[in-house]
C-alpha positions in Angstrom: 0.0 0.0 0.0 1.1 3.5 -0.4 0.5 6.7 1.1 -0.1 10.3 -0.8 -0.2 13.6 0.6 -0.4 16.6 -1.1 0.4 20.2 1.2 -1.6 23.0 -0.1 -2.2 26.5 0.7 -4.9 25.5 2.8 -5.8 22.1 3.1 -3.0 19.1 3.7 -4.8 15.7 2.1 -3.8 12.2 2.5 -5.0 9.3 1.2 -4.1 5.3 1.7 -4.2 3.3 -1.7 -4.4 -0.2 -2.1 -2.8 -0.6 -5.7 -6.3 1.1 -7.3 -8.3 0.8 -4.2 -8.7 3.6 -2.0 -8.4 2.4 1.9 -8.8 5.9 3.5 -8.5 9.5 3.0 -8.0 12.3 5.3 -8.1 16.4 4.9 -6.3 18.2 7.5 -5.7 22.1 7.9 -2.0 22.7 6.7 0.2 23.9 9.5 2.9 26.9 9.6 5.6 24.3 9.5 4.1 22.0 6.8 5.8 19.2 8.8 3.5 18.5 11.4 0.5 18.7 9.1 2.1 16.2 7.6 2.5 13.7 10.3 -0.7 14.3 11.5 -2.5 12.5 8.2 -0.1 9.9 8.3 -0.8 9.0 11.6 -4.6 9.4 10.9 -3.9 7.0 7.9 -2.3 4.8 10.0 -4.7 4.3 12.6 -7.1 3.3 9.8 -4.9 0.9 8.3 -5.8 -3.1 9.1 -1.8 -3.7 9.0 0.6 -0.7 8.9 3.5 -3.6 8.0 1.7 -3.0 4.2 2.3 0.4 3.9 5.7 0.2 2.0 5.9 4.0 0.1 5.2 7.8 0.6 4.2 9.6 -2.5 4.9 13.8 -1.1 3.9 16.7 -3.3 3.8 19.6 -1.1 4.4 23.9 -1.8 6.9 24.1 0.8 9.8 25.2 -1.7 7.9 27.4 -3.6 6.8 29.2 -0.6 10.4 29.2 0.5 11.1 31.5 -2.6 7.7 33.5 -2.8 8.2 34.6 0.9 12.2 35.2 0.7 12.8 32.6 3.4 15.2 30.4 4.4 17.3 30.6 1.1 21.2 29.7 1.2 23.4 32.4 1.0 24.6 31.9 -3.0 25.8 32.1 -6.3 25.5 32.4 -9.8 28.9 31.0 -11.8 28.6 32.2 -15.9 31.4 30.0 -17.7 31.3 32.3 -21.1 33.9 34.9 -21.6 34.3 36.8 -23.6 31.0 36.4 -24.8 27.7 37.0 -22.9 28.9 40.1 -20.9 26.1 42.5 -21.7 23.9 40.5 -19.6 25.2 39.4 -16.7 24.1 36.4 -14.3 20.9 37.8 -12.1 20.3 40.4 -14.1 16.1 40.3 -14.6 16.1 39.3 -10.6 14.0 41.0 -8.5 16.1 43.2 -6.3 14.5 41.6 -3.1 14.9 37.9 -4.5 18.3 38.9 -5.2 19.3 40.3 -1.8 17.9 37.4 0.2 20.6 35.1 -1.4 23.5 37.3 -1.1 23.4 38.7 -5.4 26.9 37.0 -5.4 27.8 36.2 -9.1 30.6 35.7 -11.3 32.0 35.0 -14.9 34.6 33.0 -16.2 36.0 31.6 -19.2 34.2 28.7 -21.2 31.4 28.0 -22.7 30.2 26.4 -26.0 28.7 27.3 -29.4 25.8 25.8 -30.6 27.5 22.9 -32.5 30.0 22.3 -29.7 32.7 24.1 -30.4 34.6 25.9 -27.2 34.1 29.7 -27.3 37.3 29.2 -24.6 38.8 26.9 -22.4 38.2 26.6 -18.8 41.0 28.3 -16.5 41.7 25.9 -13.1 43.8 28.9 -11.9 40.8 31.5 -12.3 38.1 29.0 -10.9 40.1 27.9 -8.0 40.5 31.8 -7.3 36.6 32.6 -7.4 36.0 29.6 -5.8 37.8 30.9 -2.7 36.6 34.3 -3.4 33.2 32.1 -2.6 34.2 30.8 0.4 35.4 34.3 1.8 32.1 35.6 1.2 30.3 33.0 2.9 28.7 31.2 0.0 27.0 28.0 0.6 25.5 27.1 -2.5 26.5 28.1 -6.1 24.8 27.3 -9.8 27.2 27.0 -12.4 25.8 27.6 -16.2 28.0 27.3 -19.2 26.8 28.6 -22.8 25.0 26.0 -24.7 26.0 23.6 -21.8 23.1 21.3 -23.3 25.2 20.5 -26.1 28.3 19.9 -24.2 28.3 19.9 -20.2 31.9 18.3 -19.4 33.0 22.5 -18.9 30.3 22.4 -15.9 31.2 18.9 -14.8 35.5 20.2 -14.4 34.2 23.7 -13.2 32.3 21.9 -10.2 35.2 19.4 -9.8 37.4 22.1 -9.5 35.4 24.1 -7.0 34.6 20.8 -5.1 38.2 21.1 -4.4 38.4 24.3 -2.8 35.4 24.1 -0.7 34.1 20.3 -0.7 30.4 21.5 0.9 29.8 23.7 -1.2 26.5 22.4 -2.7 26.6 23.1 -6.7 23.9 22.9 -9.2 25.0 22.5 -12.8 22.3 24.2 -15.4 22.9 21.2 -18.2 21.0 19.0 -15.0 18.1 21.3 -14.8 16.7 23.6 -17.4 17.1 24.0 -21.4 18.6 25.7 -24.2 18.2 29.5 -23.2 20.7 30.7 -21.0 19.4 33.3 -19.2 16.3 31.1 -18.2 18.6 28.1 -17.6 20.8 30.4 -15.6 17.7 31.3 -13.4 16.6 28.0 -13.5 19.8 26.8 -12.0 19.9 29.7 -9.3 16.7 28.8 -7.9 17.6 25.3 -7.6 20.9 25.8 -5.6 19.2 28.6 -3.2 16.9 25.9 -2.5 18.9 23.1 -1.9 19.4 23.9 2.4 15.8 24.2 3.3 15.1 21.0 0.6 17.4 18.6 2.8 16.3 20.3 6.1 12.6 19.7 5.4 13.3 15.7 3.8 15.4 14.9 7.0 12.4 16.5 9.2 9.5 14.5 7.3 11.9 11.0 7.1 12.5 11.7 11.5 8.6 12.4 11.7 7.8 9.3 9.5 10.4 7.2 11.8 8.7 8.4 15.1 5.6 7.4 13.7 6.9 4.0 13.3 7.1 4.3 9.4 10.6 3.2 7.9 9.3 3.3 4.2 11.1 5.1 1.1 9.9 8.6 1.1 9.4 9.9 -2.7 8.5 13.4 -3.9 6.3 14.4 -7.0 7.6 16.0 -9.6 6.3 18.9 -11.6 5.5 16.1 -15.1 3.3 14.3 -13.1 6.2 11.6 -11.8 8.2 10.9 -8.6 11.4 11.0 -7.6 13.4 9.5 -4.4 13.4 11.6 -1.2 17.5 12.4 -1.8 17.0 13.0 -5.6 15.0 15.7 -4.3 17.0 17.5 -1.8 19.1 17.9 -4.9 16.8 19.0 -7.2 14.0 20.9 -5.2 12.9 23.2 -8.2 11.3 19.8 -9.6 8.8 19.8 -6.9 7.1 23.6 -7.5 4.4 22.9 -9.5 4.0 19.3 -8.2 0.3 20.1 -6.4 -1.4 21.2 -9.9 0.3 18.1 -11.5 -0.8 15.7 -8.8 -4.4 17.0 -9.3 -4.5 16.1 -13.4 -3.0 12.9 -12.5 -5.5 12.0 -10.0 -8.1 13.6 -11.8 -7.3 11.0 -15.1 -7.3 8.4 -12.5 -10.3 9.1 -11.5 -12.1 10.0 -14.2 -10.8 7.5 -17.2 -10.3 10.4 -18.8 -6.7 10.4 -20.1 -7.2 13.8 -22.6 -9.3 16.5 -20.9 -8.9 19.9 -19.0 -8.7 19.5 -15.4 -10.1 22.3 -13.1 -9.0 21.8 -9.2 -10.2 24.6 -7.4 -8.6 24.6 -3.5 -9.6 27.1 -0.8 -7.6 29.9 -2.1 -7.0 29.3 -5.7 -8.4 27.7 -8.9 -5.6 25.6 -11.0 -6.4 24.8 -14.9 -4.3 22.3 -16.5 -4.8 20.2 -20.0 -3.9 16.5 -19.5 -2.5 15.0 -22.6 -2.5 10.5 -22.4 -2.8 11.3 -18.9 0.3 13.2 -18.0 -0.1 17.1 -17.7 0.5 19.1 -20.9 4.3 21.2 -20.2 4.8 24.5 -21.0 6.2 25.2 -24.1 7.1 29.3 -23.6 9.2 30.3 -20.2 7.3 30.7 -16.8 7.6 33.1 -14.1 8.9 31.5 -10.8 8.6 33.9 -7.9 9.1 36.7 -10.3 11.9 34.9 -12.2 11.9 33.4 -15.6 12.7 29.9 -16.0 12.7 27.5 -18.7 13.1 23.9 -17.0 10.1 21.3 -17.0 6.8 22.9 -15.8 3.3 22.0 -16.5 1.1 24.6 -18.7 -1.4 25.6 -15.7 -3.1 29.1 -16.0 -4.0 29.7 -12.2 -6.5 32.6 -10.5 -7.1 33.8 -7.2 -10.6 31.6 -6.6 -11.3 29.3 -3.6 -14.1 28.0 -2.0 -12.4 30.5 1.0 -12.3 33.5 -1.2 -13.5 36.6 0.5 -16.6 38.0 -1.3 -17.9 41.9 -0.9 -20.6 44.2 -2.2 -20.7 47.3 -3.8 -18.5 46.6 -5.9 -18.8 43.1 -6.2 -15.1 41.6 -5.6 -14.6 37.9 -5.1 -11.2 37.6 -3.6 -8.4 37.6 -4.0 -7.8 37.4 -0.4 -9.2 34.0 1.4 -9.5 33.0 4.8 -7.4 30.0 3.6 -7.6 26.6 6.1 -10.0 28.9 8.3 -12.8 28.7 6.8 -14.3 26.0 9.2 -14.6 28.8 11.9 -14.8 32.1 9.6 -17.1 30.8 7.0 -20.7 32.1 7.7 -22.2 28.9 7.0 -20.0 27.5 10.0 -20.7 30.2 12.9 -18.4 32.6 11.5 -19.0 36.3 10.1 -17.0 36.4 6.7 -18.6 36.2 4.1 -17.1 33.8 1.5 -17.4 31.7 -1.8 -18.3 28.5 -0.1 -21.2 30.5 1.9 -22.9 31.9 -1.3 -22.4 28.3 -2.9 -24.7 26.8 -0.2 -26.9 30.2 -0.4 -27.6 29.8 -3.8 -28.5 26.0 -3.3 -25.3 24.3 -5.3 -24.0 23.0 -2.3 -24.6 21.3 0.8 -22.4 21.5 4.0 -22.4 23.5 7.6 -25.1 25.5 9.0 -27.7 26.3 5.8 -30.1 28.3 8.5 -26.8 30.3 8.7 -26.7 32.1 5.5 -30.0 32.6 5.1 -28.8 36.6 5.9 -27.6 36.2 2.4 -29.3 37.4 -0.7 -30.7 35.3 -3.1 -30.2 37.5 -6.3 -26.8 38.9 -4.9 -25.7 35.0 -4.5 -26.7 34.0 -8.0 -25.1 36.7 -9.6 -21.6 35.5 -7.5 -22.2 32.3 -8.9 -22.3 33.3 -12.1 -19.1 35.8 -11.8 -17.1 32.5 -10.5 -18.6 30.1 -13.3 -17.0 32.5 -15.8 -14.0 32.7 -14.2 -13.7 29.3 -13.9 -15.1 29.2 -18.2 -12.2 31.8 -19.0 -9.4 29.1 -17.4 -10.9 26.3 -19.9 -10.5 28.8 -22.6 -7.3 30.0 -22.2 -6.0 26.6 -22.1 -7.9 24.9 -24.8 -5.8 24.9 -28.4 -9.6 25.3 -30.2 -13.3 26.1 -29.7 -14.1 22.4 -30.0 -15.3 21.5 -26.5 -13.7 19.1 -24.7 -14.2 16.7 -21.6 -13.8 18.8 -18.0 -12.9 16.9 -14.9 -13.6 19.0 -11.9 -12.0 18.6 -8.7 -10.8 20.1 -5.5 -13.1 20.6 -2.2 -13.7 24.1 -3.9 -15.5 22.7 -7.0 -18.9 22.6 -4.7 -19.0 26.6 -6.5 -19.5 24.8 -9.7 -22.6 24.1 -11.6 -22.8 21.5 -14.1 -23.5 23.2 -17.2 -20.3 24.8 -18.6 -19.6 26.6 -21.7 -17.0 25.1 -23.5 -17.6 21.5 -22.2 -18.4 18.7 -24.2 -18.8 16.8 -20.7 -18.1 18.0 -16.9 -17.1 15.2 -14.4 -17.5 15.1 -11.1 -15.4 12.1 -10.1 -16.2 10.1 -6.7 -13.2 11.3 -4.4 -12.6 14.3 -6.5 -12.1 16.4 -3.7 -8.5 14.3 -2.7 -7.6 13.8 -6.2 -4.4 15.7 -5.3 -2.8 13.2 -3.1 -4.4 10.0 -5.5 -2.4 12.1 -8.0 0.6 11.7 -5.5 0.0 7.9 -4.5 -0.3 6.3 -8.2 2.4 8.2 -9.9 5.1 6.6 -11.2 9.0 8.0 -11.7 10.3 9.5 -14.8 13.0 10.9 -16.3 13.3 13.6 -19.2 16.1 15.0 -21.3 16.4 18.0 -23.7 19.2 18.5 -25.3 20.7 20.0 -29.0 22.5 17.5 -31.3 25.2 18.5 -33.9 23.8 15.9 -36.7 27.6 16.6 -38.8 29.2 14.2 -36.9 26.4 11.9 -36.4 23.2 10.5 -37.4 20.0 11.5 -36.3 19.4 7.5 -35.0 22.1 8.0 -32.7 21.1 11.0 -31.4 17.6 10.0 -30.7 19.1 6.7 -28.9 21.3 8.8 -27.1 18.6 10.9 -25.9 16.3 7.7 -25.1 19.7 5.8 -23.2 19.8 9.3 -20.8 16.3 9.5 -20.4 16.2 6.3 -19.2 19.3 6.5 -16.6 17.3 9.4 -14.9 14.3 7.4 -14.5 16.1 4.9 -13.3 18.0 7.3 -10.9 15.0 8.5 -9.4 13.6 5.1 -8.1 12.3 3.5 -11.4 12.5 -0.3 -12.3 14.6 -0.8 -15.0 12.4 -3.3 -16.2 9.1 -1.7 -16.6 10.5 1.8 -17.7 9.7 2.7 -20.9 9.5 6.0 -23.1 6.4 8.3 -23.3 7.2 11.4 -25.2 9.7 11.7 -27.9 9.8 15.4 -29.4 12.5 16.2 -32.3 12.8 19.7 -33.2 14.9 20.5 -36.8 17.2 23.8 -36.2 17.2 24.9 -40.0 18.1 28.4 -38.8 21.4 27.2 -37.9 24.5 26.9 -40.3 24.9 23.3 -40.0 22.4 20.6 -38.8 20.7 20.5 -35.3 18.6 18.7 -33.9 16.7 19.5 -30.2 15.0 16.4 -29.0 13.1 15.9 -25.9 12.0 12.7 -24.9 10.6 11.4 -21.4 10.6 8.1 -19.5 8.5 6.6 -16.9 8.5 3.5 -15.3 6.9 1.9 -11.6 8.6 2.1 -8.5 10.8 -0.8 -7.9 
């Protein structure tokens, strides 16, 4: 059996599977310190379990390291390492940064020579004197963490791999992100993609070792696995490394619960929490990625991220009159004691839902205060907000299937513009942590192939081999691992062939 949890903004839920079956779920409040929201549901799940001996994995998606970085909190002290000179100068590492992002990690950066063209080819070789000198300059400024990018490092990443050798040298815990690892082509965006991850790396191991002590108190010695932001897992120390994999993981666990759920393998999913509503387009069951950059805490990355389109609507959303505003402040995981409808005196989404008549919970004599026109024309403000996030991420005006789910999708009524079908699925309102506790692990690569010195065959296979050895690396069988996605983009703008290929693996836990 395995266990999913997915930590939200405002609600932690839990669920025990049986392979397909669902033993139990659970929907706590999340907690200040994420962690003991955390234990709480296991332990809940636990006590509900005929033989705990059978729970044998923890499937975690959680927004702890995206807070980290939207609040400015607990970041390392780092730095960004450019290898490039002399080219790339006019733009230097941090440069699109927001100032207050960039002083909460220190704004340390540096350049260097190395770096690649597009086809391979050095722009200039590495120095070991100059690295070895920045690399104490580093450690003199208290530096804990540093992301090293080299120019078209996708193409060629052995000037990363000696750059982080050599600093591993000088200061051997220093932890060092390499760019090639983490995002794509672009460098900026790979840069920032790269930055992230190594500012993030502390607080990622602090909070794994936290929830593996918790799960150990609790009498839980199981492998501990976190969801990625495609839809798969990886192991517990893959992602203390690689935290920056983990930020979109709550919309992604939604769509993957919601096609488990549903059937539904091509559809848009709606999940609409207490504070906000996520859209997202499954595609054979996996979330649809983004193809342009996305803003991170203000930053512009370019690693693997799904294509969600996200507003500030929850069934805790605030509403008022005069004008009418529905959020985008919510009372969050107090709704149970501010809500109208449960004794409390602000007025929110979830209160005008059970006004109106679409849904049933607390006290109904309690919003009775409410008026009946007012409520309908809130409901109908929310339904097209809710119509506008199916729009936005459909590729045409043929309706398609919609899967709702969430606790918040009580505000929705069943007839929906753009729709060819609306599902409510049994359990819909924990499809988050299903999402979590049925994933399997994956692996993806991205990377630019020079097709003059070999054939496009071999640089597919290539791609497929390395795909493959990160799905194996984060936890996946060898055996059952196979390859989902293959993407080959021609580069006919460039003087001589190149090919950018993507392709993804997944495979079950082993």
């Amino acid at each position: 059996m395995h266990i999913g949890i997915d930590v939200g903004g405002t609600n932690t839920d839990a669920v025990l599977m049986d392979g397909d079956v669902l033993v139990s779920k659970v929907k706590n409040p999340t907690t200040t310190d994420v962690t003991s929201g955390i234990i709480t549901c296991i332990n809940s799940l636990i006590s509900s379990s005929p033989d705990n001996a059978q729970i044998n994995a923890v499937m975690l998606g959680t927004t702890h390291f995206v807070n980290a970085l939207l609040q400015r909190r607990d970041l390392a002290p780092s730095a960004s390492l450019r290898l490039c000179l002399p080219a790339t100068t006019m733009l230097p590492p941090l440069v699109d940064w927001p100032n207050d992002l960039k002083q909460s990690i220190g704004a340390h950066t540096y350049m260097a020579n190395g770096g690649n063209e597009y086809d391979g080819r050095e722009i200039s070789p590495i120095n070991e004197k100059e690295l070895i000198d920045i690399s104490q300059k580093m450690l003199d400024d208290g530096i804990r963490s540093v992301s090293v990018c080299g120019v078209f490092s996708p193409v060629d990443n052995r000037h990363e791999k000696s750059a982080a050798e050599i600093i591993k040298s000088v200061a051997p815990e220093m932890s060092i992100a390499l760019s090639s690892e983490i995002g794509r082509v672009g460098i900026l965006e790979r840069e920032n993609a790269a930055m992230l991850n190594a500012c993030l790396v502390e607080v990622a191991t602090k909070t794994v070792d936290a929830i593996r002590k918790a799960m150990s108190s609790a009498g839980l010695n199981v492998p501990l696995f976190f969801s990625q932001n495609d839809g798969t897992l990886m192991q517990s120390e893959f992602a203390s490394n690689y935290p920056v994999f983990t930020i979109a993981s709550g919309p992604t666990n939604s769509m993957r619960g919601a096609a488990f759920l549903s059937g539904v393998l091509d559809a848009v999913v709606i999940d609409i929490g207490g504070t906000s509503t996520d859209g997202g387009m499954l595609m054979r069951g996996f979330p649809r990625e983004a193809a342009v950059d996305v803003d991170v805490a203000g930053v512009r990355t370019n690693f693997r991220m799904p294509d969600v389109f996200s507003v500030a609507l929850g069934g805790g959303s605030l509403i008022k009159k005069n004008p009418l505003t529905i959020g985008p402040e919510s009372v969050g995981y107090k709704l149970t004691s501010q809500g109208i409808v449960f004794g409390g005196d602000q007025l929110t989404a979830t209160d005008v839902a059970v006004a109106s008549g679409i849904a049933e919970l607390g006290n109904r004599n309690l919003v009775e205060v409410v008026d009946a026109e007012f409520a309908e024309s809130v409901i109908k403000e929310i339904q097209t907000r809710v119509e506008n996030v199916v729009d936005q991420l459909k590729v045409s005006a043929k309706p398609v299937p919609v899967v709702l789910v969430g606790g918040g999708s009580i505000l929705i009524k069943n007839n929906f513009d753009g729709a060819s079908d609306v599902l409510r699925p049994t359990n819909a309102e924990v499809a988050n942590a299903i999402g979590a506790a049925i994933s399997q692990v994956g692996g993806q690569i991205e990377k630019v192939y020079s097709l003059t010195d070999m054939a496009r065959e071999e640089a597919l296979e290539l791609a497929k081999n390395e795909a493959v050895e990160k799905a194996i690396e984060a936890g996946g069988d060898p055996n059952s691992i196979e390859i989902v996605d293959i993407e080959e983009i021609p580069l006919t703008y460039l003087p001589s062939n190149a090919l950018r290929v993507k392709i993804k693996a997944v495979g079950n836990l082993i």
